[in-house]
mmCIF file of the N, C-alpha and C atoms, coordinates in Angstrom:
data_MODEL
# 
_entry.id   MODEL 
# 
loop_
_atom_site.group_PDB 
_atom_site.id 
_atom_site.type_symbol 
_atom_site.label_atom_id 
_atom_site.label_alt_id 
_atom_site.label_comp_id 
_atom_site.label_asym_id 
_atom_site.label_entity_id 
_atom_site.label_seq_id 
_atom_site.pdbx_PDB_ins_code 
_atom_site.Cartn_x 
_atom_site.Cartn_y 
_atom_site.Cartn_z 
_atom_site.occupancy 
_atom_site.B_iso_or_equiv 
_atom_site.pdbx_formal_charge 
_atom_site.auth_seq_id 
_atom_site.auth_comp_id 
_atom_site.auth_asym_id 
_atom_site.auth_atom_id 
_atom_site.pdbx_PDB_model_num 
ATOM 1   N N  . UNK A 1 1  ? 115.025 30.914 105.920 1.00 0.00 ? 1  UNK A N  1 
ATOM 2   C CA . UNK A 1 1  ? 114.436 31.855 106.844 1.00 0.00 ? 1  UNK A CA 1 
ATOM 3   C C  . UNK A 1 1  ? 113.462 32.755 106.072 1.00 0.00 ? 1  UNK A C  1 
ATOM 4   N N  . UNK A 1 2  ? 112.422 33.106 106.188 1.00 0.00 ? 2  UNK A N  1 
ATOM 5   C CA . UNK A 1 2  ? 111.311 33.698 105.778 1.00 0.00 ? 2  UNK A CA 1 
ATOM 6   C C  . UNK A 1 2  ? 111.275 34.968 106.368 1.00 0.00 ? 2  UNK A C  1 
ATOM 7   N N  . UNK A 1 3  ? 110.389 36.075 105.612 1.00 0.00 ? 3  UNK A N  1 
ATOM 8   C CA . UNK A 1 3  ? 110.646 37.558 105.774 1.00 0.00 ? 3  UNK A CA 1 
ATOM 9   C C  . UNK A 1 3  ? 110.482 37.616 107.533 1.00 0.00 ? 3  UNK A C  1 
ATOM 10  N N  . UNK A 1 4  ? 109.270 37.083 107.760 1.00 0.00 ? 4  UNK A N  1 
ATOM 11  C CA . UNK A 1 4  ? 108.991 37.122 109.329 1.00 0.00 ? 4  UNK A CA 1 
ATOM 12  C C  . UNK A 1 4  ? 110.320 36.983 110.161 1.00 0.00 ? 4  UNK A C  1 
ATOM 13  N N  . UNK A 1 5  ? 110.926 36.385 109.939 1.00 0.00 ? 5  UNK A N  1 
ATOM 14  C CA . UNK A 1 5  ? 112.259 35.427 110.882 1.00 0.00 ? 5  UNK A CA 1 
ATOM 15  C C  . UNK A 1 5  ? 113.032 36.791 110.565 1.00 0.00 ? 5  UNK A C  1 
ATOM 16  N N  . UNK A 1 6  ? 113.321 37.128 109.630 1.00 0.00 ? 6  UNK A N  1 
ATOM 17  C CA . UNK A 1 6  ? 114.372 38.309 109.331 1.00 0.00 ? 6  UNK A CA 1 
ATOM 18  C C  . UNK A 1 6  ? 114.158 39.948 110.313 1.00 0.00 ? 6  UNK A C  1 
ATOM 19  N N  . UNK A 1 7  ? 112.445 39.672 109.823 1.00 0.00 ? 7  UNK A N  1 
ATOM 20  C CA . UNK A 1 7  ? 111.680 40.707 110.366 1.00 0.00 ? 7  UNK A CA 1 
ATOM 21  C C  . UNK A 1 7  ? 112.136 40.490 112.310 1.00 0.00 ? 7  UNK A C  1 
ATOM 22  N N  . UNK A 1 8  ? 112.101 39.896 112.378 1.00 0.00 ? 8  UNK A N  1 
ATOM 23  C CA . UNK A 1 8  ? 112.325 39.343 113.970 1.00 0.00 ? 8  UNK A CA 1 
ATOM 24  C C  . UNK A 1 8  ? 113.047 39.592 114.575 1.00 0.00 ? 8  UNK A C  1 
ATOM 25  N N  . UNK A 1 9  ? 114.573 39.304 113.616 1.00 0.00 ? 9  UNK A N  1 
ATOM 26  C CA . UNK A 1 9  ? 115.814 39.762 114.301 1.00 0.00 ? 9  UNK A CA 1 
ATOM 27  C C  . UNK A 1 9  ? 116.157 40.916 113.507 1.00 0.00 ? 9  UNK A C  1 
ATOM 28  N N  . UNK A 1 10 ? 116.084 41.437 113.106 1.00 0.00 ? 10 UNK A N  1 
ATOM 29  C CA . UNK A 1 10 ? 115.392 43.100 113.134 1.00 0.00 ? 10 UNK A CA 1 
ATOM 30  C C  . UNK A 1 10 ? 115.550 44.215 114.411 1.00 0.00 ? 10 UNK A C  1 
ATOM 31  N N  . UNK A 1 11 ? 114.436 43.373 114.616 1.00 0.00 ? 11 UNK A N  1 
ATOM 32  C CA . UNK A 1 11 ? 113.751 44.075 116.006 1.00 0.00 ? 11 UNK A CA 1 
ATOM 33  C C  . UNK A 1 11 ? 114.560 43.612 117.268 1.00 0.00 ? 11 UNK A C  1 
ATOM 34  N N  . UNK A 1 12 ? 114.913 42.556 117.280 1.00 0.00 ? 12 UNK A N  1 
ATOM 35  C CA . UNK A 1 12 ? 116.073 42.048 118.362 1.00 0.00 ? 12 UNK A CA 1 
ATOM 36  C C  . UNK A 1 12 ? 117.274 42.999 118.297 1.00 0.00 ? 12 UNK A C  1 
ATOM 37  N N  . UNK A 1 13 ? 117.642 43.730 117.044 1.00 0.00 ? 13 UNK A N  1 
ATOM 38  C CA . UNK A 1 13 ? 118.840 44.429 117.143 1.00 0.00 ? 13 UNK A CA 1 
ATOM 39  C C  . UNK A 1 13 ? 117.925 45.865 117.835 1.00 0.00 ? 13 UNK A C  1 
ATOM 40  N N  . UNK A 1 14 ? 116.888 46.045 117.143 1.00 0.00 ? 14 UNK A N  1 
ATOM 41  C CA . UNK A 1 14 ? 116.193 47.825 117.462 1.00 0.00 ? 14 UNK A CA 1 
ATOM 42  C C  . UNK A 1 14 ? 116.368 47.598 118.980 1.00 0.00 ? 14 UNK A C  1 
ATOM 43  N N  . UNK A 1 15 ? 116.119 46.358 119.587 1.00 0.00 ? 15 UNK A N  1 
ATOM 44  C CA . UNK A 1 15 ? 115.553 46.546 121.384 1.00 0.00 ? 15 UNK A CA 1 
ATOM 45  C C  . UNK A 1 15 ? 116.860 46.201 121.903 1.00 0.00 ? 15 UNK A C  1 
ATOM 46  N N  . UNK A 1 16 ? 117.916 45.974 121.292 1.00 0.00 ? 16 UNK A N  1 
ATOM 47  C CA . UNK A 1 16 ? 119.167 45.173 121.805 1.00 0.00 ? 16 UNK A CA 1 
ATOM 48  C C  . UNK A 1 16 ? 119.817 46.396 123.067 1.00 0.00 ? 16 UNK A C  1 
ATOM 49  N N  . UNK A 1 17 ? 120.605 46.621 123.571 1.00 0.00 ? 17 UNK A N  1 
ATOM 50  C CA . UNK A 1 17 ? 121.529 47.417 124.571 1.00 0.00 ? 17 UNK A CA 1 
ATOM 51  C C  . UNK A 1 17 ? 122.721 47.167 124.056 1.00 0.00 ? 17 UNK A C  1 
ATOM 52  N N  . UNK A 1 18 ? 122.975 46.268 123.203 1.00 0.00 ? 18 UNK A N  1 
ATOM 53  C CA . UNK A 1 18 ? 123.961 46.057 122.181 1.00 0.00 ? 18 UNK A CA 1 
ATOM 54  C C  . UNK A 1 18 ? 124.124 45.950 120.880 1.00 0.00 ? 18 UNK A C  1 
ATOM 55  N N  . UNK A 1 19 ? 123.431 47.464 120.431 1.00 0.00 ? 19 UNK A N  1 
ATOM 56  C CA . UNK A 1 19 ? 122.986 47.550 119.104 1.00 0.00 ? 19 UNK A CA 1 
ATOM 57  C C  . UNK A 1 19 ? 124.430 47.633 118.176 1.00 0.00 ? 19 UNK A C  1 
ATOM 58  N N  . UNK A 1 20 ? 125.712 48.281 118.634 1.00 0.00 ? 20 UNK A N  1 
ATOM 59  C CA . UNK A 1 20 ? 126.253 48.417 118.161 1.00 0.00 ? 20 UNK A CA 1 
ATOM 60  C C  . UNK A 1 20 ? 127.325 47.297 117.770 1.00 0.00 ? 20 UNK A C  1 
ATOM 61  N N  . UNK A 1 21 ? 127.015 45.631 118.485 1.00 0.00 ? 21 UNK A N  1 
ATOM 62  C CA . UNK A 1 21 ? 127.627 44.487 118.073 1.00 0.00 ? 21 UNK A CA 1 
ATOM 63  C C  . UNK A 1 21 ? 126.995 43.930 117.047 1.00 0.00 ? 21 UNK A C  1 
ATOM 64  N N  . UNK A 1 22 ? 126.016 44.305 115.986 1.00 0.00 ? 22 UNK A N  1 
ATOM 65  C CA . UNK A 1 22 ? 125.207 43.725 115.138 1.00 0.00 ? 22 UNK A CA 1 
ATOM 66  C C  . UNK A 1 22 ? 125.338 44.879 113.912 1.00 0.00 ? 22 UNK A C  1 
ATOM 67  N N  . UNK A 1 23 ? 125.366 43.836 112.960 1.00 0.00 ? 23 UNK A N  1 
ATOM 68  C CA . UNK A 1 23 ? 125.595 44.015 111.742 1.00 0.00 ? 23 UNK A CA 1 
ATOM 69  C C  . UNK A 1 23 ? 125.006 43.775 110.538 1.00 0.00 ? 23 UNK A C  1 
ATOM 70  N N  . UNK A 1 24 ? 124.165 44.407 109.801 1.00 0.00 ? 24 UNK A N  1 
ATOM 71  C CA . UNK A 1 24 ? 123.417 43.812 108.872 1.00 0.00 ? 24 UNK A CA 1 
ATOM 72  C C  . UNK A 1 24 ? 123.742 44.417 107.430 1.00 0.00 ? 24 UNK A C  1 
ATOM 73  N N  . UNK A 1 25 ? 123.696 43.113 106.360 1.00 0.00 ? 25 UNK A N  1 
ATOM 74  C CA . UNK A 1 25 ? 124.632 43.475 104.827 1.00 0.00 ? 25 UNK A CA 1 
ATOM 75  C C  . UNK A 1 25 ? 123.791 43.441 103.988 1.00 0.00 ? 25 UNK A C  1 
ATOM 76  N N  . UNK A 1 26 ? 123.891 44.538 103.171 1.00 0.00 ? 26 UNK A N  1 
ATOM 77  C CA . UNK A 1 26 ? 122.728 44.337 102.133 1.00 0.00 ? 26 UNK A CA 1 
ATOM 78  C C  . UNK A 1 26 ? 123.417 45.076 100.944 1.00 0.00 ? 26 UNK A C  1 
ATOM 79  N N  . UNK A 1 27 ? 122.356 44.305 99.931  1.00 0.00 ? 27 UNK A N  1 
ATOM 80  C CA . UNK A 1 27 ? 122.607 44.547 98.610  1.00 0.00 ? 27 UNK A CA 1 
ATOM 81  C C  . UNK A 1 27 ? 122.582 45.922 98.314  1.00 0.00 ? 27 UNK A C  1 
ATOM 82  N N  . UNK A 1 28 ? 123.407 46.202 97.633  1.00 0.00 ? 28 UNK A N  1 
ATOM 83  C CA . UNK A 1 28 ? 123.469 47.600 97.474  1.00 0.00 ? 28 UNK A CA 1 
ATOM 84  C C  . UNK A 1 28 ? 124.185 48.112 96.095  1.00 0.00 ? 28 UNK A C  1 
ATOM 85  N N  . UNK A 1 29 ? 123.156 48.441 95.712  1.00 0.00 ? 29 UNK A N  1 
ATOM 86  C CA . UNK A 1 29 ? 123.301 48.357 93.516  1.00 0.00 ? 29 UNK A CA 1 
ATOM 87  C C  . UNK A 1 29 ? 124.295 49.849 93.230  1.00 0.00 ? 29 UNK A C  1 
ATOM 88  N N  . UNK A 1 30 ? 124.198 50.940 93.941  1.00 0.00 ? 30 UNK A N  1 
ATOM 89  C CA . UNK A 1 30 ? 125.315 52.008 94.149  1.00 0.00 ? 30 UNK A CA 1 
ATOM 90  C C  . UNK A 1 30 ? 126.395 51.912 94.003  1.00 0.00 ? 30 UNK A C  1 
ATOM 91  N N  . UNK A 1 31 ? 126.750 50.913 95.532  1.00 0.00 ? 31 UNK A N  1 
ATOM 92  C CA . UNK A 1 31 ? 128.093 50.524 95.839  1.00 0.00 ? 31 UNK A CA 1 
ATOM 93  C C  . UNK A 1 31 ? 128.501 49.627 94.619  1.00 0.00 ? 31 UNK A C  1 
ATOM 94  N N  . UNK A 1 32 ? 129.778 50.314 94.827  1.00 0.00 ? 32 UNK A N  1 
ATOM 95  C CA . UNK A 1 32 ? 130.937 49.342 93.787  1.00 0.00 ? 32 UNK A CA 1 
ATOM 96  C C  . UNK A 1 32 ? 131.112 47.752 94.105  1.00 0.00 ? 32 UNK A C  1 
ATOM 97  N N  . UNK A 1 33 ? 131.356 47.521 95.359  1.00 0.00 ? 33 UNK A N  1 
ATOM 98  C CA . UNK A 1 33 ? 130.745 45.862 96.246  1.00 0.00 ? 33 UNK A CA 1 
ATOM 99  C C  . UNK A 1 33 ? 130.004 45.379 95.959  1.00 0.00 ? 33 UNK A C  1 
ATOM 100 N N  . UNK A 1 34 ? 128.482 46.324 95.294  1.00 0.00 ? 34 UNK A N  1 
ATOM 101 C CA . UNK A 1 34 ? 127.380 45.885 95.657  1.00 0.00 ? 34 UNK A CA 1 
ATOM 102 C C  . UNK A 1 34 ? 127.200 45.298 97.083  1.00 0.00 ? 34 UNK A C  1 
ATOM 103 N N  . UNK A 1 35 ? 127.661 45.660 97.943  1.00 0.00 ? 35 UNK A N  1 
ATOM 104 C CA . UNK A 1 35 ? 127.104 45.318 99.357  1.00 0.00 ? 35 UNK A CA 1 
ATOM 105 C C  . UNK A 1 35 ? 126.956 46.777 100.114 1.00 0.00 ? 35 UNK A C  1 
ATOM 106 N N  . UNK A 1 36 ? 126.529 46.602 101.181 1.00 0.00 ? 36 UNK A N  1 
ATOM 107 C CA . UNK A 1 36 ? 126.687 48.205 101.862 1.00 0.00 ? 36 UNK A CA 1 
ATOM 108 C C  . UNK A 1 36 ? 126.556 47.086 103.430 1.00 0.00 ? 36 UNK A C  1 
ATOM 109 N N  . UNK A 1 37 ? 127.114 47.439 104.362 1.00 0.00 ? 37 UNK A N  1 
ATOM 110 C CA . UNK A 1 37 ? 127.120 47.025 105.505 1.00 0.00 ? 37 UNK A CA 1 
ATOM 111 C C  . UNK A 1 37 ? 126.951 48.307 106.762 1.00 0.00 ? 37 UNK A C  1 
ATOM 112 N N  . UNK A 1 38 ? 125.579 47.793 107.472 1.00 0.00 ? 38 UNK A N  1 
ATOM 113 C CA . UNK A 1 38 ? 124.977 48.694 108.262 1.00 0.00 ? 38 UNK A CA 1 
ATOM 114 C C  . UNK A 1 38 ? 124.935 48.187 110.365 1.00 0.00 ? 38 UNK A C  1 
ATOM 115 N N  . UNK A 1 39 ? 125.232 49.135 110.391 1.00 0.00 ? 39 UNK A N  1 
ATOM 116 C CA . UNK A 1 39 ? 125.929 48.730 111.725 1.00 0.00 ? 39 UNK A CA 1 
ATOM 117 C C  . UNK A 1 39 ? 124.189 48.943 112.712 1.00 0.00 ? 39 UNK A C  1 
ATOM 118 N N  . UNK A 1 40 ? 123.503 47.909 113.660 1.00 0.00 ? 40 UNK A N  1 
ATOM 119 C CA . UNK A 1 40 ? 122.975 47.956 114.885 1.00 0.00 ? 40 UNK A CA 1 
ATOM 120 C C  . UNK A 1 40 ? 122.173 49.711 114.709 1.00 0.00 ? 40 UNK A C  1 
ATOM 121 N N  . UNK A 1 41 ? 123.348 50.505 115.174 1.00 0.00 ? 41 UNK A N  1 
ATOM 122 C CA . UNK A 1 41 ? 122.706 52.183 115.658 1.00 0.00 ? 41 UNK A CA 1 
ATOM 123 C C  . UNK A 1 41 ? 122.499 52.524 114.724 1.00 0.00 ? 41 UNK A C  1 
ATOM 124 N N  . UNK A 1 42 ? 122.418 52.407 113.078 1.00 0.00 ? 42 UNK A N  1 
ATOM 125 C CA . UNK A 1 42 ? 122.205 53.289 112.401 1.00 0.00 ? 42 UNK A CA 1 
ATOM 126 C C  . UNK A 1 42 ? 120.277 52.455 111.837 1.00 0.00 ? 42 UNK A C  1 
ATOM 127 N N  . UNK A 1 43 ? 119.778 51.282 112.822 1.00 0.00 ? 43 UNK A N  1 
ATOM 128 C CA . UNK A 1 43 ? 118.383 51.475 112.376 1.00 0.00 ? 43 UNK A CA 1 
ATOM 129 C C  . UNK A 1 43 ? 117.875 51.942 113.484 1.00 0.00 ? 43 UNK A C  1 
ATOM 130 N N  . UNK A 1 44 ? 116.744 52.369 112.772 1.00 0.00 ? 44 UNK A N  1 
ATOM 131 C CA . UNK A 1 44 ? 114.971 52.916 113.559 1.00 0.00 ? 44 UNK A CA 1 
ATOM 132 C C  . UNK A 1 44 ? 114.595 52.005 113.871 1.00 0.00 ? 44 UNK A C  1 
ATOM 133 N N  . UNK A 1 45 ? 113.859 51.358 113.041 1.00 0.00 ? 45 UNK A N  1 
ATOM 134 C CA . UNK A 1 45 ? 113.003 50.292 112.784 1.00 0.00 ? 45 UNK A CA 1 
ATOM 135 C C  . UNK A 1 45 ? 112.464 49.935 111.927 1.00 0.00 ? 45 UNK A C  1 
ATOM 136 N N  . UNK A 1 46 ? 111.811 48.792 112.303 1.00 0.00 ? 46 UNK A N  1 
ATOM 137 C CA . UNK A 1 46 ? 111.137 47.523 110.504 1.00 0.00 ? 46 UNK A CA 1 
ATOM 138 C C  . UNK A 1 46 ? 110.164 47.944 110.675 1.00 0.00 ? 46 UNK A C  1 
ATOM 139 N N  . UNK A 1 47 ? 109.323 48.044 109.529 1.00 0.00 ? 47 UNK A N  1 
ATOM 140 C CA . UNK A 1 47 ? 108.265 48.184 109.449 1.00 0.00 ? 47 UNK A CA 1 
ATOM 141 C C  . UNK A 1 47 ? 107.262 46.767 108.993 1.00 0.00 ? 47 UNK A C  1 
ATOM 142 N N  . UNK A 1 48 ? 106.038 47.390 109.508 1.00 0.00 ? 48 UNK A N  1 
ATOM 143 C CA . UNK A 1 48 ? 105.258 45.802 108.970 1.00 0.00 ? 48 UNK A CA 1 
ATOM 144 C C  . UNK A 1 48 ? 105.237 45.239 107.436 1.00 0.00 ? 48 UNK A C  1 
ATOM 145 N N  . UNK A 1 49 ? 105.111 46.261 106.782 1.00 0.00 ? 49 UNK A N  1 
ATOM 146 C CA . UNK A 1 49 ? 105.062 46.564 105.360 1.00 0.00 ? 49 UNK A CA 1 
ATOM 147 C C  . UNK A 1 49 ? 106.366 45.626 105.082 1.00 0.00 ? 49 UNK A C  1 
ATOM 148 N N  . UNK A 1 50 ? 107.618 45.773 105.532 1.00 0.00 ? 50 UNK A N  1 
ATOM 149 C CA . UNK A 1 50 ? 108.810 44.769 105.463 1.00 0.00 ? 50 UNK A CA 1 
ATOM 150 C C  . UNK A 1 50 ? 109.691 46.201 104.887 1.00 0.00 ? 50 UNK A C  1 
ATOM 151 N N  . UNK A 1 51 ? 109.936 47.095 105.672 1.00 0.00 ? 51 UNK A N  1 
ATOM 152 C CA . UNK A 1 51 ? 110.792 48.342 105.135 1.00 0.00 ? 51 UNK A CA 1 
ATOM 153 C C  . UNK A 1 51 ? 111.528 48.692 106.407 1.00 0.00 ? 51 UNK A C  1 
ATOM 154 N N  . UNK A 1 52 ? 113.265 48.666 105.875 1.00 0.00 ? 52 UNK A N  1 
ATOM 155 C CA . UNK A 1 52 ? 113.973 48.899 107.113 1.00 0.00 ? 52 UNK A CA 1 
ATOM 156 C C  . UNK A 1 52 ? 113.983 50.394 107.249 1.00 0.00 ? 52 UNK A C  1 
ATOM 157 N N  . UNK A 1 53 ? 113.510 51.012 108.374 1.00 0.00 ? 53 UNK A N  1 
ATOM 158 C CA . UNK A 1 53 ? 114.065 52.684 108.551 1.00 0.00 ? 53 UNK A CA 1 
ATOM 159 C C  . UNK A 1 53 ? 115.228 52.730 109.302 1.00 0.00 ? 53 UNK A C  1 
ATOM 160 N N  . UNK A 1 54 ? 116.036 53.977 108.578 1.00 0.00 ? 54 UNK A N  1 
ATOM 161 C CA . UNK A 1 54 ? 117.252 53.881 108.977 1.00 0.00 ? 54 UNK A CA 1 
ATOM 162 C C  . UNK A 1 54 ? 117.439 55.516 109.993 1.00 0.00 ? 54 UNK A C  1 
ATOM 163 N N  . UNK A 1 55 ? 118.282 55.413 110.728 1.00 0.00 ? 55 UNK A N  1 
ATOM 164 C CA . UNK A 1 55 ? 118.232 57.074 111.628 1.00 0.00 ? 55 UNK A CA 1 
ATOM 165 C C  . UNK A 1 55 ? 118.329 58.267 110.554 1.00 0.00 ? 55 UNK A C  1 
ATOM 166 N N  . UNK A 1 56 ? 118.944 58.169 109.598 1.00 0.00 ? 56 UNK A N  1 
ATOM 167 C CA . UNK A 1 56 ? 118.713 59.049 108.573 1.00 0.00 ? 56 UNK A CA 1 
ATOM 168 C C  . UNK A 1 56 ? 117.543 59.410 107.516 1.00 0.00 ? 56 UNK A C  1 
ATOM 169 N N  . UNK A 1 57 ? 117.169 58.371 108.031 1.00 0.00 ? 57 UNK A N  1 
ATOM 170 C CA . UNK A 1 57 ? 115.435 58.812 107.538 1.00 0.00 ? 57 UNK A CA 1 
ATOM 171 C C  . UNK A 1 57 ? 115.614 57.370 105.552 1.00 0.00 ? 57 UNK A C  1 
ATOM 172 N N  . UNK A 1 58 ? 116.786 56.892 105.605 1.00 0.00 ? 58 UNK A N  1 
ATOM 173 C CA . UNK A 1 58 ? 116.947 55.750 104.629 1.00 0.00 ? 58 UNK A CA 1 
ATOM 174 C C  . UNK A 1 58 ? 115.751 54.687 104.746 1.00 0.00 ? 58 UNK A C  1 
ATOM 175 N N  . UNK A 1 59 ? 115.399 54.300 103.702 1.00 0.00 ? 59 UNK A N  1 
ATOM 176 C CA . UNK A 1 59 ? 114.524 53.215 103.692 1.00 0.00 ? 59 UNK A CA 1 
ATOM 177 C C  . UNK A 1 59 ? 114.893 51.945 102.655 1.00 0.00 ? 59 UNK A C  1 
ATOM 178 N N  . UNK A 1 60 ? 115.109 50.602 103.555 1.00 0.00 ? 60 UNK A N  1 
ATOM 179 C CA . UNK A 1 60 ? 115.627 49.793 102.301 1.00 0.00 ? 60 UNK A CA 1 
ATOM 180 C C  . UNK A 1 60 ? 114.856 48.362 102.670 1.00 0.00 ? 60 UNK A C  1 
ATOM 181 N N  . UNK A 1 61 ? 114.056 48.124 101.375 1.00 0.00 ? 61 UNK A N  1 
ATOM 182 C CA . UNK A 1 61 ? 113.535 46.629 102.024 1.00 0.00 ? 61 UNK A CA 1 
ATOM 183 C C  . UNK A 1 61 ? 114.007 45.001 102.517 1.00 0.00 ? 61 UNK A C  1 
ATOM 184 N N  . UNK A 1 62 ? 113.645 44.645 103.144 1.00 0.00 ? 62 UNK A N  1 
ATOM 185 C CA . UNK A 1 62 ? 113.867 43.701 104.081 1.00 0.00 ? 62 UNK A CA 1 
ATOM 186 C C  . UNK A 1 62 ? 114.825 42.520 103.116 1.00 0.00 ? 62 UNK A C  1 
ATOM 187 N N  . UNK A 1 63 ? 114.172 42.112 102.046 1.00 0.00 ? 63 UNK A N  1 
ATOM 188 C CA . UNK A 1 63 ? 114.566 41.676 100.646 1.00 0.00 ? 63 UNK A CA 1 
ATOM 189 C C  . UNK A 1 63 ? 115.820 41.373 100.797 1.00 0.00 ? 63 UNK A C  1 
ATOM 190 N N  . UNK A 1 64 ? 116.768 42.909 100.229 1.00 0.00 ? 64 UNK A N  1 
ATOM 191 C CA . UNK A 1 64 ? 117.961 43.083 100.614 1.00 0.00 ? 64 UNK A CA 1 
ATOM 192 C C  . UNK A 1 64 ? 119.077 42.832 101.384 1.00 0.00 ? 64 UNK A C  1 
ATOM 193 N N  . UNK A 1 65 ? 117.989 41.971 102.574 1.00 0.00 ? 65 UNK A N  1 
ATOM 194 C CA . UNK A 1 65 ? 119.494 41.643 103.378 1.00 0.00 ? 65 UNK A CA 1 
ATOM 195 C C  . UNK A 1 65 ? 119.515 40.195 102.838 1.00 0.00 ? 65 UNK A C  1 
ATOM 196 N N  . UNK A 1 66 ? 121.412 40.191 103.075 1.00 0.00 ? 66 UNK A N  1 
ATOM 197 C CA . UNK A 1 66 ? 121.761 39.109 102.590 1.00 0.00 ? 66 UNK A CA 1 
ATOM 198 C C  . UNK A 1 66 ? 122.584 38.784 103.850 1.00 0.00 ? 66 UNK A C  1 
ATOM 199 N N  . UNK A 1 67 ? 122.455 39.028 104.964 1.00 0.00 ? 67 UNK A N  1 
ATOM 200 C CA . UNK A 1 67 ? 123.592 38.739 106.134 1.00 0.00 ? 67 UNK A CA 1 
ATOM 201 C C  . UNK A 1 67 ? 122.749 39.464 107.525 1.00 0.00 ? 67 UNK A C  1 
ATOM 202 N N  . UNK A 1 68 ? 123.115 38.743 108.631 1.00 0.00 ? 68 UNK A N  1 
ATOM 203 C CA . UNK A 1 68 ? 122.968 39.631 109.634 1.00 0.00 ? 68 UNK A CA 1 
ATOM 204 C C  . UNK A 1 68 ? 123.997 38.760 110.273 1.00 0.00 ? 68 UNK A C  1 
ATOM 205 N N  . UNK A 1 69 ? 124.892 39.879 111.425 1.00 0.00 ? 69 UNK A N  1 
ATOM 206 C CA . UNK A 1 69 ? 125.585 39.309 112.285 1.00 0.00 ? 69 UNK A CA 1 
ATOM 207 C C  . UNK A 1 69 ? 125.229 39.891 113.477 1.00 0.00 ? 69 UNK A C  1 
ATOM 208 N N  . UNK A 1 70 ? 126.042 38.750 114.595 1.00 0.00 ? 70 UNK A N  1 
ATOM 209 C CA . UNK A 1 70 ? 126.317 39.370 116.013 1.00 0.00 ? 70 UNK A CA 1 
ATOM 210 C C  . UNK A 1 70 ? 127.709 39.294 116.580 1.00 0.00 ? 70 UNK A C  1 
ATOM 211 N N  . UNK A 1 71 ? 128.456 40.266 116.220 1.00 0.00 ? 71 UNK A N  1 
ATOM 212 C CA . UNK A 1 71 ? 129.962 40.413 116.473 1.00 0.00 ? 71 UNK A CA 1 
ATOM 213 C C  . UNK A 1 71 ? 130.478 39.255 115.732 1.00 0.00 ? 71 UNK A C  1 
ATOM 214 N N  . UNK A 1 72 ? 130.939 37.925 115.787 1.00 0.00 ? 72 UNK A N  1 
ATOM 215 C CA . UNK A 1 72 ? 131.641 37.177 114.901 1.00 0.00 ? 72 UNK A CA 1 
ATOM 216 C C  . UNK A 1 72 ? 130.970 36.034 114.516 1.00 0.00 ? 72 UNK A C  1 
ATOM 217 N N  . UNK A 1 73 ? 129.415 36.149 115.146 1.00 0.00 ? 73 UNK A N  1 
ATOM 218 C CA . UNK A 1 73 ? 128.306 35.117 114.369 1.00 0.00 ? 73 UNK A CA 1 
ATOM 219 C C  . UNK A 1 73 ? 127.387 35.526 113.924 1.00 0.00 ? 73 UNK A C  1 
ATOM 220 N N  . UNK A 1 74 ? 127.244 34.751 112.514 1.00 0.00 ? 74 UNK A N  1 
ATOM 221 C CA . UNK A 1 74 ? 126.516 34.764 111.412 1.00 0.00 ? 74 UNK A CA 1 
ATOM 222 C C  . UNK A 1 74 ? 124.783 34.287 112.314 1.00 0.00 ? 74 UNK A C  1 
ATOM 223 N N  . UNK A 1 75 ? 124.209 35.118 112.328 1.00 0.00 ? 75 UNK A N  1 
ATOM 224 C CA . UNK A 1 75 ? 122.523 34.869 113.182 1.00 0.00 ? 75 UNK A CA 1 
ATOM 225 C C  . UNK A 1 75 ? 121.798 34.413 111.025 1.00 0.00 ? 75 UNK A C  1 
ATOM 226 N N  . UNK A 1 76 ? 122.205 35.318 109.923 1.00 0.00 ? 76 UNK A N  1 
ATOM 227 C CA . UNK A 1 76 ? 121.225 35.240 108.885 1.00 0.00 ? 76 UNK A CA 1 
ATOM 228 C C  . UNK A 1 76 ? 122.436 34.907 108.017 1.00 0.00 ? 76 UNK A C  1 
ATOM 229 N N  . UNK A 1 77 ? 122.315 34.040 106.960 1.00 0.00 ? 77 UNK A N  1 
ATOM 230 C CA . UNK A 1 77 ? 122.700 34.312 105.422 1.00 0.00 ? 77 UNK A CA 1 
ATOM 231 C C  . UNK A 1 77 ? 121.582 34.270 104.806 1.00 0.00 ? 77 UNK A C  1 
ATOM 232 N N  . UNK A 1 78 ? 122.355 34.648 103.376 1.00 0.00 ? 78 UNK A N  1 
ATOM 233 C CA . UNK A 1 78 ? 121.342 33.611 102.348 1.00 0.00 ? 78 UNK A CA 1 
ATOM 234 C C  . UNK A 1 78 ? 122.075 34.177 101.026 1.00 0.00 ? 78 UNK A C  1 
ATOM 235 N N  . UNK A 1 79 ? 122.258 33.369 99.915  1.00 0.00 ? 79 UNK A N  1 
ATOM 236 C CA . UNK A 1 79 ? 122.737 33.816 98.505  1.00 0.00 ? 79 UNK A CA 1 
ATOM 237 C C  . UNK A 1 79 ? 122.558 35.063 98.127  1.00 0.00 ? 79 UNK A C  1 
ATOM 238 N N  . UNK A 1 80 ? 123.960 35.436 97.900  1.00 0.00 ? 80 UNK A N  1 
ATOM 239 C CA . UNK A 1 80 ? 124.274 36.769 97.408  1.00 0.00 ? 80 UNK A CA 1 
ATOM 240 C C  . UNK A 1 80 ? 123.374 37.782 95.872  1.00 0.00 ? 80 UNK A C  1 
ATOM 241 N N  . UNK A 1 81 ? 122.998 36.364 95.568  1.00 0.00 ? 81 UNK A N  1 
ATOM 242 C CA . UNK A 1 81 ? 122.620 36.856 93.713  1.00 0.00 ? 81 UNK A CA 1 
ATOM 243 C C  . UNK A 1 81 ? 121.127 37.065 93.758  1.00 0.00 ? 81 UNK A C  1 
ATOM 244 N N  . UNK A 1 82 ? 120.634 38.547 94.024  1.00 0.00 ? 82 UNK A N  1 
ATOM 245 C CA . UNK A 1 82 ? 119.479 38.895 93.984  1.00 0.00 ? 82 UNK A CA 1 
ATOM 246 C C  . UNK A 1 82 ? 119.203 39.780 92.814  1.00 0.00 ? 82 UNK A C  1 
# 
């Protein structure tokens, strides 16, 4: 899947009415996991540039995700080792 495709369903969660069944996992060099998992309501929106805004004003690039779900299906993977 290519940035576009990611970029896509993205925006399928921003316009969803069921933002809060979607789930997106990303790398996250902080966390002790290294993952951080971000729920539907907590994005804004993608940007063209390929930058997720988050309601807190967070910005993390598109790159980073390594997962998107929709309640108990996997919509994105892709290898963990970035």
């Amino acid at each position: 899947m290519r940035k576009g495709e990611i970029w896509n369903l993205i925006n399928r969660i921003i316009w969803s009415d069921d933002k809060q069944s979607y789930f997106v996992i990303i790398v996250d060099r902080l966390e002790q996991s290294r993952e951080r998992l971000i729920s539907g309501n907590e994005i804004r929106k993608v940007h063209s540039n390929g930058l997720i805004e988050l309601i807190d004003g967070g910005l993390i690039p598109i790159h980073r995700v390594i997962e998107i779900r929709y309640k108990d299906k996997i919509l994105f993977t892709r290898k963990k080792s970035l």
